[in-house]
KEKE-3310 file (N, C-alpha, C; in steps of 0.2 Angstrom, whole numbers, plus 5000, padded with zeros to 4 digits):
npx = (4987:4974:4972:4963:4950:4950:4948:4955:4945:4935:4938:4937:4925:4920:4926:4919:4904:4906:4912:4901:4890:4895:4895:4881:4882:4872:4868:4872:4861:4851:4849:4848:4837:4828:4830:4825:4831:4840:4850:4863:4862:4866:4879:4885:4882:4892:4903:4905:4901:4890:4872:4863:4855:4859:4851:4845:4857:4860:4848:4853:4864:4858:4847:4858:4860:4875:4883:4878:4889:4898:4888:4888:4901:4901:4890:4896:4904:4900:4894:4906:4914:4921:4931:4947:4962:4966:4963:4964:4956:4961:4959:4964:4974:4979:4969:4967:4969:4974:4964:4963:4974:4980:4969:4974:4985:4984:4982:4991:5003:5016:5027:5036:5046:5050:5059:5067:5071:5068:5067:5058:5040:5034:5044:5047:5053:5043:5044:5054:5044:5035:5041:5045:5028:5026:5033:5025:5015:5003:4997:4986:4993:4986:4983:4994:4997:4987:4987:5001:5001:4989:4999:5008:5001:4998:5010:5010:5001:5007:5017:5010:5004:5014:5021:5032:5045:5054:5064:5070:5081:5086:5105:5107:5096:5099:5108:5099:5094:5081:5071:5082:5098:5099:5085:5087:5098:5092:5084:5091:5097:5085:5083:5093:5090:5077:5081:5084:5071:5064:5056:5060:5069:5080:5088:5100:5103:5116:5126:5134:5130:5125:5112:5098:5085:5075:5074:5062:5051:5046:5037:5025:5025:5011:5011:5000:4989:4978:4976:4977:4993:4996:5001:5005:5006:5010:5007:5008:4995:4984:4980:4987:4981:4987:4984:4983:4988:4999:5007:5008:5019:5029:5033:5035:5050:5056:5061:5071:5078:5085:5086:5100:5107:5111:5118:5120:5112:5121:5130:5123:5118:5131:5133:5123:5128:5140:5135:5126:5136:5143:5135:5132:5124:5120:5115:5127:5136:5152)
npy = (5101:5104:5097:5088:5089:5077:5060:5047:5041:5044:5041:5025:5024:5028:5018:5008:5006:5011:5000:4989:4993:4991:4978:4974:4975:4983:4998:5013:5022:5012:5009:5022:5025:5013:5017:5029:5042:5054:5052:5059:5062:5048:5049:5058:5050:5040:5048:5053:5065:5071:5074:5063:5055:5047:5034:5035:5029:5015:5011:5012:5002:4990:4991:4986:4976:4971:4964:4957:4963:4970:4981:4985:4990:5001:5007:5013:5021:5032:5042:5048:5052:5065:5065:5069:5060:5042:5028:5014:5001:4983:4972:4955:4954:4962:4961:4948:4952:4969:4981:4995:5001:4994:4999:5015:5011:5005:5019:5028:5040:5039:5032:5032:5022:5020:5009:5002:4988:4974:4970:4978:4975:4977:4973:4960:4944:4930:4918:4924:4935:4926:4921:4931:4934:4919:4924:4931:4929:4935:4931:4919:4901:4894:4904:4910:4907:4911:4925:4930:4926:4939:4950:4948:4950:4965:4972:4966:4977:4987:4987:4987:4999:5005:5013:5026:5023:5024:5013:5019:5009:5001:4997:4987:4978:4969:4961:4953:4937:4931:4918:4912:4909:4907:4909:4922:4926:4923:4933:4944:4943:4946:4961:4964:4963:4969:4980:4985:4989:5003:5010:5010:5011:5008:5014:5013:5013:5018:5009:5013:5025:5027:5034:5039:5049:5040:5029:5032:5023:5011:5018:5021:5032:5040:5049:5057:5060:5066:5066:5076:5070:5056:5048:5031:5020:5007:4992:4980:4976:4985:4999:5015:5030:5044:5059:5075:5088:5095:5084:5076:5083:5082:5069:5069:5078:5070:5060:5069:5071:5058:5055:5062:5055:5043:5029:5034:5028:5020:5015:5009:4999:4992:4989:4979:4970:4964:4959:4951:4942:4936:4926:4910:4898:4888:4892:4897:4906:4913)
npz = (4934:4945:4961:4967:4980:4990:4998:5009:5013:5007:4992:4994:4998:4986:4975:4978:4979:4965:4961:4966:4958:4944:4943:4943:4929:4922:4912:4919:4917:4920:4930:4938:4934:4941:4952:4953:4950:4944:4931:4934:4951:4953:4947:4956:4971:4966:4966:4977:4980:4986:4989:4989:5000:5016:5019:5005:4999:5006:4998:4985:4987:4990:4978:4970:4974:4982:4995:5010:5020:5011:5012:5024:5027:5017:5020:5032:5031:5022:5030:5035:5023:5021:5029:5034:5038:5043:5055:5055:5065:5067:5073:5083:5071:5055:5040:5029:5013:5011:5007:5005:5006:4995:4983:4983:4979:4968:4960:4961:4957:4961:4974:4989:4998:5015:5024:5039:5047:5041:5023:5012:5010:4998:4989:4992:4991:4987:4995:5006:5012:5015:5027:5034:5037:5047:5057:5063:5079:5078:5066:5057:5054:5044:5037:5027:5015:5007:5012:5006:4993:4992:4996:4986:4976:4977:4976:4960:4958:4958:4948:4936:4937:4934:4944:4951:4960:4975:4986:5002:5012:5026:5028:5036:5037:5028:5031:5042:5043:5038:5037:5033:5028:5013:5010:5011:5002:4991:4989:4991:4977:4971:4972:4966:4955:4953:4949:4937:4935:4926:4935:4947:4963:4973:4987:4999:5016:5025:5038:5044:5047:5058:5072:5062:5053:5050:5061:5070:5063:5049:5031:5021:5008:4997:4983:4971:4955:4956:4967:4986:4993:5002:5017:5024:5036:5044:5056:5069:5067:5063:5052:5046:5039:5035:5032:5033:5030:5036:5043:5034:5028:5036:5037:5023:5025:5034:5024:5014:5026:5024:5011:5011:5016:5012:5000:4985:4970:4961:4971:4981:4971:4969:4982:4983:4974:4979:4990:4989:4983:4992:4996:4994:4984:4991:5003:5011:5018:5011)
capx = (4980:4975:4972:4956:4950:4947:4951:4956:4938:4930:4940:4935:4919:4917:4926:4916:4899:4906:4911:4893:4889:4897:4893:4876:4882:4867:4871:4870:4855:4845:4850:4844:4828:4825:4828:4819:4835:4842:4858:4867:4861:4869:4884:4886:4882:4896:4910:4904:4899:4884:4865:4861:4855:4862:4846:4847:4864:4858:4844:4855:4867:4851:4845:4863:4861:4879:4883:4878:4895:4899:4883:4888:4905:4900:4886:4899:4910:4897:4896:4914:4918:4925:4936:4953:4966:4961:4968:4960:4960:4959:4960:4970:4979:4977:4963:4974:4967:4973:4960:4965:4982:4977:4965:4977:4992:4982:4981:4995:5011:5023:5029:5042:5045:5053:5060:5075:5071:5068:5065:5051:5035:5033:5051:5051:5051:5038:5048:5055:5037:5030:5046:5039:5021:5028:5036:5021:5009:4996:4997:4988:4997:4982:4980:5000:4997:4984:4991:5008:4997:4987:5004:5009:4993:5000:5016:5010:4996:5011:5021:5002:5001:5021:5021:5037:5046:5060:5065:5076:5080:5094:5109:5106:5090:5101:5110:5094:5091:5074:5069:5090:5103:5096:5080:5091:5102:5087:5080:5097:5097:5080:5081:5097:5085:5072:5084:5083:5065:5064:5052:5061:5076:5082:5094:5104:5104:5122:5126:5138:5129:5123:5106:5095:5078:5070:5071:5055:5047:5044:5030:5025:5021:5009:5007:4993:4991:4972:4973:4984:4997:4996:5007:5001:5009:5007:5007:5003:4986:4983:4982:4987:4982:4990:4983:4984:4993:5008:5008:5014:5025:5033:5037:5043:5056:5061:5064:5076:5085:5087:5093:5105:5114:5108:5121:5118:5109:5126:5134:5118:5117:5137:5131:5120:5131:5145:5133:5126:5144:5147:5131:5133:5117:5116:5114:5130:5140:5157)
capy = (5100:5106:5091:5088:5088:5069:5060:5041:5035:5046:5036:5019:5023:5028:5011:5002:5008:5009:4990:4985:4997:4988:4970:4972:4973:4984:5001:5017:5024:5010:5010:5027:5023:5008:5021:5034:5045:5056:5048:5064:5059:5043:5049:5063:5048:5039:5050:5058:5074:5072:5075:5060:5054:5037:5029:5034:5025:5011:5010:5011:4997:4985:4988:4981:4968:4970:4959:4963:4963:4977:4988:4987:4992:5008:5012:5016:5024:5037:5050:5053:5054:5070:5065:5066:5053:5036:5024:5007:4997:4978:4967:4954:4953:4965:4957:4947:4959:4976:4983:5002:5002:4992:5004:5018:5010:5007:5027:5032:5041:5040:5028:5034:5018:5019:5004:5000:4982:4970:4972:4984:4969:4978:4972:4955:4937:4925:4915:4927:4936:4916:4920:4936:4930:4915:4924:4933:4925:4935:4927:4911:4897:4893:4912:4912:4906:4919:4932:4929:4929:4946:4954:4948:4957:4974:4970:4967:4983:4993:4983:4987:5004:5009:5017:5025:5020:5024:5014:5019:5002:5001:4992:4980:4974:4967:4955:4950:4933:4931:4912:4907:4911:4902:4914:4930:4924:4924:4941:4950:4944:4949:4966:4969:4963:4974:4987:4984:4992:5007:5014:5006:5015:5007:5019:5009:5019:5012:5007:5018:5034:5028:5035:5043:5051:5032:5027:5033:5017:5012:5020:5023:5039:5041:5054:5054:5064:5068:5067:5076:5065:5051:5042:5025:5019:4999:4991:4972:4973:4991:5004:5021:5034:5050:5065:5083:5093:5097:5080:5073:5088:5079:5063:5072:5082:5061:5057:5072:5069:5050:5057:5066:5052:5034:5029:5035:5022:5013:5012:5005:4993:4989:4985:4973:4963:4963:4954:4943:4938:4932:4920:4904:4895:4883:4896:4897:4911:4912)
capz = (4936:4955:4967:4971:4987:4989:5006:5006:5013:5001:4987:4993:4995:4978:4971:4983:4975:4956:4960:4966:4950:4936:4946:4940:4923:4920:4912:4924:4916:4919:4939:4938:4933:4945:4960:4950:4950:4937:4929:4937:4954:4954:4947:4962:4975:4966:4966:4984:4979:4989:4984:4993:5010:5020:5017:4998:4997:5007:4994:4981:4986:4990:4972:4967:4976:4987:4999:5016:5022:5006:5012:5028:5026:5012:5024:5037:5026:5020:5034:5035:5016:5021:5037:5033:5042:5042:5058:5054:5071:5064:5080:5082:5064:5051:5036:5023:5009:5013:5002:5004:5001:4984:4978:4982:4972:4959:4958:4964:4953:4964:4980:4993:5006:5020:5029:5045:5049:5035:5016:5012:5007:4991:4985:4997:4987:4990:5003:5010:5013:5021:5033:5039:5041:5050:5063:5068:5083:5077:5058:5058:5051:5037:5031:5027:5008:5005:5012:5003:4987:4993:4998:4976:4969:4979:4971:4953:4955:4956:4942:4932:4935:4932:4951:4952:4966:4976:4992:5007:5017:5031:5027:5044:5033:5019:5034:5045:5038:5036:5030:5032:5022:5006:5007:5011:4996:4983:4991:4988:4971:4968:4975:4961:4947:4951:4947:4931:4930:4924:4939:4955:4963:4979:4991:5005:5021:5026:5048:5047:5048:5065:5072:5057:5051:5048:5067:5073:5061:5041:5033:5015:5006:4990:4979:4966:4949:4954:4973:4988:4996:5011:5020:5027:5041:5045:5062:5068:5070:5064:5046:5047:5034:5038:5025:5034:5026:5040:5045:5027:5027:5041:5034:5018:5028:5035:5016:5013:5028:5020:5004:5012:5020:5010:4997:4978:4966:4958:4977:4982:4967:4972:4989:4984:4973:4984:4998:4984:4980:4997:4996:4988:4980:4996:5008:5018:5018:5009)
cpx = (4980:4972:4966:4955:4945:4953:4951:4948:4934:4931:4937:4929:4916:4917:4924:4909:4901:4906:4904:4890:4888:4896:4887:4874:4876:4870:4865:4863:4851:4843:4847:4836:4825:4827:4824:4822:4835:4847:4864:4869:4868:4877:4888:4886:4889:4903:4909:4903:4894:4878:4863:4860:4860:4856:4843:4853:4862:4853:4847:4859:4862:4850:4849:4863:4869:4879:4879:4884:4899:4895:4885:4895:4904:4896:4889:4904:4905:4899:4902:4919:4922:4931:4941:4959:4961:4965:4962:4962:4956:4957:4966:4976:4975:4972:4970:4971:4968:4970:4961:4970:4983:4974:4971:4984:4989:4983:4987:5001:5016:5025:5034:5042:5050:5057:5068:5076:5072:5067:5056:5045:5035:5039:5051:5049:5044:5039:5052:5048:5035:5036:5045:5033:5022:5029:5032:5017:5005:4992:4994:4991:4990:4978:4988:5000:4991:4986:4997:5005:4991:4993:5007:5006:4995:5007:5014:5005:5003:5018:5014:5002:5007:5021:5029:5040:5052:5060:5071:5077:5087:5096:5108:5100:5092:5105:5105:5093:5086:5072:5075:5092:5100:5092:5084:5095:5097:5084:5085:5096:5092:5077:5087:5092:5081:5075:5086:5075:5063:5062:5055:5069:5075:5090:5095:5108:5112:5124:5130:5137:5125:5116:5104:5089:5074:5070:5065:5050:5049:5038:5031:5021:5019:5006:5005:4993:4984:4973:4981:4985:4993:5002:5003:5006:5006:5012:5007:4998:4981:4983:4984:4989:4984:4989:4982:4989:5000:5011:5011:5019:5031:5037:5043:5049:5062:5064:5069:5080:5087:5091:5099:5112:5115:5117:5118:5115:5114:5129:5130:5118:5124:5138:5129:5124:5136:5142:5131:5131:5144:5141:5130:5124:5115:5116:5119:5134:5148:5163)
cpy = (5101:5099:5091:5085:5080:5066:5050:5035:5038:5041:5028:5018:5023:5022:5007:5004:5009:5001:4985:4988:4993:4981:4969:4971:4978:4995:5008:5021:5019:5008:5014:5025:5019:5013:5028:5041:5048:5055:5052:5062:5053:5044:5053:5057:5041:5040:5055:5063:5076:5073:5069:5058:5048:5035:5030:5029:5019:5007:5009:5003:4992:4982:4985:4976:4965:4968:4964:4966:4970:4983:4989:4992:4999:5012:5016:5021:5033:5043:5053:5050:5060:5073:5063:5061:5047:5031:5018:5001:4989:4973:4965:4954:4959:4959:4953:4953:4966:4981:4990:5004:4999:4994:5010:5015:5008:5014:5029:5033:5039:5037:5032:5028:5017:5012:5001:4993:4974:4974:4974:4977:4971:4976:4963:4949:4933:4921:4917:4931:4929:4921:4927:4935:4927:4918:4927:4928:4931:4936:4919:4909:4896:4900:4913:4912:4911:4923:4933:4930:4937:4952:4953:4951:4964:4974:4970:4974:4987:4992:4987:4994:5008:5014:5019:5025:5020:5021:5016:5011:5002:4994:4984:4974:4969:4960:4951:4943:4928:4923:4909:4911:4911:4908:4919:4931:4927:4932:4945:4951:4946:4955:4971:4966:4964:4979:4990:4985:4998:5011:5013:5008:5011:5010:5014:5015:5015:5014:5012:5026:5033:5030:5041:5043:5046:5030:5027:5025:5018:5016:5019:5027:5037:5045:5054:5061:5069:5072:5072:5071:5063:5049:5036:5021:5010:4997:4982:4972:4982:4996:5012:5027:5040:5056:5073:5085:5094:5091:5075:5077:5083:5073:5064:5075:5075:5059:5063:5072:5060:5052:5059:5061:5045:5036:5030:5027:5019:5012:5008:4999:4988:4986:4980:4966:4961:4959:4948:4939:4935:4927:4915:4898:4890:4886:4896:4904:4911:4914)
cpz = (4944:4956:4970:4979:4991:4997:5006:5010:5008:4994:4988:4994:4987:4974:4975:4977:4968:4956:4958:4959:4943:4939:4943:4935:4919:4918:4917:4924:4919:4928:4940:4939:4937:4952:4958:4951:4942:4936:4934:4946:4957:4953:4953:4968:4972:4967:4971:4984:4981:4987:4988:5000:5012:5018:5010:4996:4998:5002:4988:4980:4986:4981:4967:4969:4979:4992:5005:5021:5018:5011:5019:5031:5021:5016:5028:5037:5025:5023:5036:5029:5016:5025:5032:5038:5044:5049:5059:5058:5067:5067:5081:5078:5060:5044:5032:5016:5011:5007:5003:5002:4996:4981:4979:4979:4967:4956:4958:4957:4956:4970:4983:4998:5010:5025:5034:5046:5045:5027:5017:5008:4997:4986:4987:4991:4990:4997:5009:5016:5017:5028:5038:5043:5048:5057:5065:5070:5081:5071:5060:5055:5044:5033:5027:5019:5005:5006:5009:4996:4987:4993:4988:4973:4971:4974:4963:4951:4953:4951:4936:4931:4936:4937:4949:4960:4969:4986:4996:5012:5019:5029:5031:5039:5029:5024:5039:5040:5041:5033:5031:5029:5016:5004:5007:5003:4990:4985:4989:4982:4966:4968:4968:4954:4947:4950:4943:4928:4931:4931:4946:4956:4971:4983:4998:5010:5025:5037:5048:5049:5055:5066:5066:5059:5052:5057:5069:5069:5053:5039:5025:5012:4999:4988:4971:4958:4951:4961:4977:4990:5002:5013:5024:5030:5044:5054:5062:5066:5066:5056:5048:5042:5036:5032:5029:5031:5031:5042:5039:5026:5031:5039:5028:5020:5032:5028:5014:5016:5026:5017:5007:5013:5017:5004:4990:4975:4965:4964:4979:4979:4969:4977:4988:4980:4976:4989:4993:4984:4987:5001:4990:4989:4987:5004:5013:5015:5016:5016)
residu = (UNK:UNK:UNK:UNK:UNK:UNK:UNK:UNK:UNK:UNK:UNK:UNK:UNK:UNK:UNK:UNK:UNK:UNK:UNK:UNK:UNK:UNK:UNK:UNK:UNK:UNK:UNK:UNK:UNK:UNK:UNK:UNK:UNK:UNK:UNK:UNK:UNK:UNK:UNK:UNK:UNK:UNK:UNK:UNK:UNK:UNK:UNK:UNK:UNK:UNK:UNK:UNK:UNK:UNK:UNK:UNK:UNK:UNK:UNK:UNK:UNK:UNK:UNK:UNK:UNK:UNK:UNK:UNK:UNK:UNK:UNK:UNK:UNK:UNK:UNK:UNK:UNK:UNK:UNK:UNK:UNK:UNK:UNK:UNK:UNK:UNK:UNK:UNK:UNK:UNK:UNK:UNK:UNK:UNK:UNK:UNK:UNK:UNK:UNK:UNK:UNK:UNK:UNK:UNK:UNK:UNK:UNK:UNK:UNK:UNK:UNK:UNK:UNK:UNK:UNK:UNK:UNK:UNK:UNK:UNK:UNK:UNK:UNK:UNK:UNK:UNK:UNK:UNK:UNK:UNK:UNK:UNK:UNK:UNK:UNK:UNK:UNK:UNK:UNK:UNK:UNK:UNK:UNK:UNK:UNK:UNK:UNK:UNK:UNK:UNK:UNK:UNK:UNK:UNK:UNK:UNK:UNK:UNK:UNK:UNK:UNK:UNK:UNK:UNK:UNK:UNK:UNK:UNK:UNK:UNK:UNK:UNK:UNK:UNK:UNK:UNK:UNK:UNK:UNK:UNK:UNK:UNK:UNK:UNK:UNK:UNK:UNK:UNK:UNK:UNK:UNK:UNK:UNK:UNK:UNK:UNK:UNK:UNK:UNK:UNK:UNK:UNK:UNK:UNK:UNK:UNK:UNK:UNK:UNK:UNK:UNK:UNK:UNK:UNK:UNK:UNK:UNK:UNK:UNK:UNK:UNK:UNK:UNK:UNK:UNK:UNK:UNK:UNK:UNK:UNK:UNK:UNK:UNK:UNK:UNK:UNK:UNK:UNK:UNK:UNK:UNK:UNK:UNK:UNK:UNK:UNK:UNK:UNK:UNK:UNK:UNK:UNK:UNK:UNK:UNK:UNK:UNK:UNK:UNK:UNK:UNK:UNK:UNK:UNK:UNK:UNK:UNK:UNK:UNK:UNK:UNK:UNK:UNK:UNK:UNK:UNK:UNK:UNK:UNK:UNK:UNK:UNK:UNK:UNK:UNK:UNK)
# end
């Protein structure tokens, strides 16, 4: 099936306005008619295909009755439905909801994540995740338990929609202890019993291969059944969608030189229990 030419603000626009859509509970003809549209119409202004103005859209979400907060966000979105790369400055902290990168894992076939530093989020336990948050100054202290529950709903979309998933994560990450011992302990053991599902491959880039491909930062690439590929590149304070065509080339050509040098699937998995084995239940080190 070709790859439709679809762009990651084009998409959430779209699930921004189907949302206020189905919120009215009223079915799409009868929208039509309350703007004095032809069902078609509606459908072209929801899945970006244009035919409408900005002050048609505006009028559409009104008569849904979306926030002003939504309309002001979908409004802004409209005119570059067709801009490819996305670099979403946040301020001082990034939002707790990273609503883009949860609508595209919901869709996505395929994961590739990249990580040198700590464990990739979308693998991290709950306590281990707090111990992340924590350590940034520019996490408050009273968003830590929502965002540790926002960072578990990315984690179970892609538990939901059987993402496959392969990550690379530098050996160094697996002794960083993150939270103590104790947390590091339960993180190890939870990284070998996600290993056990079906879609989820973790490759251990080992210290001994010295500097490699991943240096430059972590990132995460997603490729889609309908759409092309992205890469999404996360900061402090910062999102970064990455969709030109030579510049995801670019990434992809990072994840071959990984492959080339990470340990196979069953060394990796014998890494990991061999570090488990030499943590005991009360966090010390054997």
């Amino acid at each position: 099936m070709p790859k439709r030419d679809s762009t990651v603000r084009g998409r959430e626009f779209g699930y921004g306005v189907q949302a206020v859509v189905d919120a009215t509970g009223l079915p799409a003809r009868q929208i039509a008619e309350k703007l004095d549209w032809h069902e078609s119409k509606l459908s072209s202004a929801i899945n970006g295909r244009g035919g409408v103005t900005h002050i048609e859209v505006a009028l559409l979400l009104g008569i849904c009755q979306a926030s002003p907060a939504e309309q002001t966000h979908l409004l802004s979105l409209y005119p570059a439905t067709e801009e490819k790369g996305w670099w979403q400055q946040h301020g001082k902290s990034s939002p707790i909801l990273l609503r883009t990168v949860t609508e595209n894992l919901k869709v996505a076939k395929a994961l590739v994540g990249v990580q040198t530093h700590v464990i990739p989020m979308l693998l991290q336990t709950a306590d281990y995740m707090s111990a992340v948050l924590m350590a940034s100054p520019t996490v408050p202290a009273s968003e830590i338990k929502d965002r540790v529950r926002a960072q578990l709903a990315m984690q179970e979309a892609v538990r939901q929609h059987q993402v496959n998933c392969i990550f690379y994560v530098h050996e160094s990450a697996l002794h960083l202890e993150v939270g103590g011992t104790e947390v590091l302990a339960g993180q190890v053991f939870h990284l070998f019993l996600m290993l056990a599902s079906p879609n989820i491959s973790i490759r251990i880039v080992p210290s001994s291969v010295g500097a490699h491909a991943g240096l430059a930062g972590p990132f995460t690439s997603l490729t889609f059944e309908r759409y092309a590929p992205l890469v999404w590149v996360e900061t402090a304070n910062s999102s970064l969608f990455v969709e030109h065509k030579e510049a995801v080339a670019g990434y992809v050509s990072i994840v071959g030189a990984l492959e080339s040098i990470s340990l196979d699937a069953a060394e990796s998995k014998a890494l990991l229990v061999r570090l488990h084995e030499k943590l005991d239940p009360s966090g010390r080190r054997n």
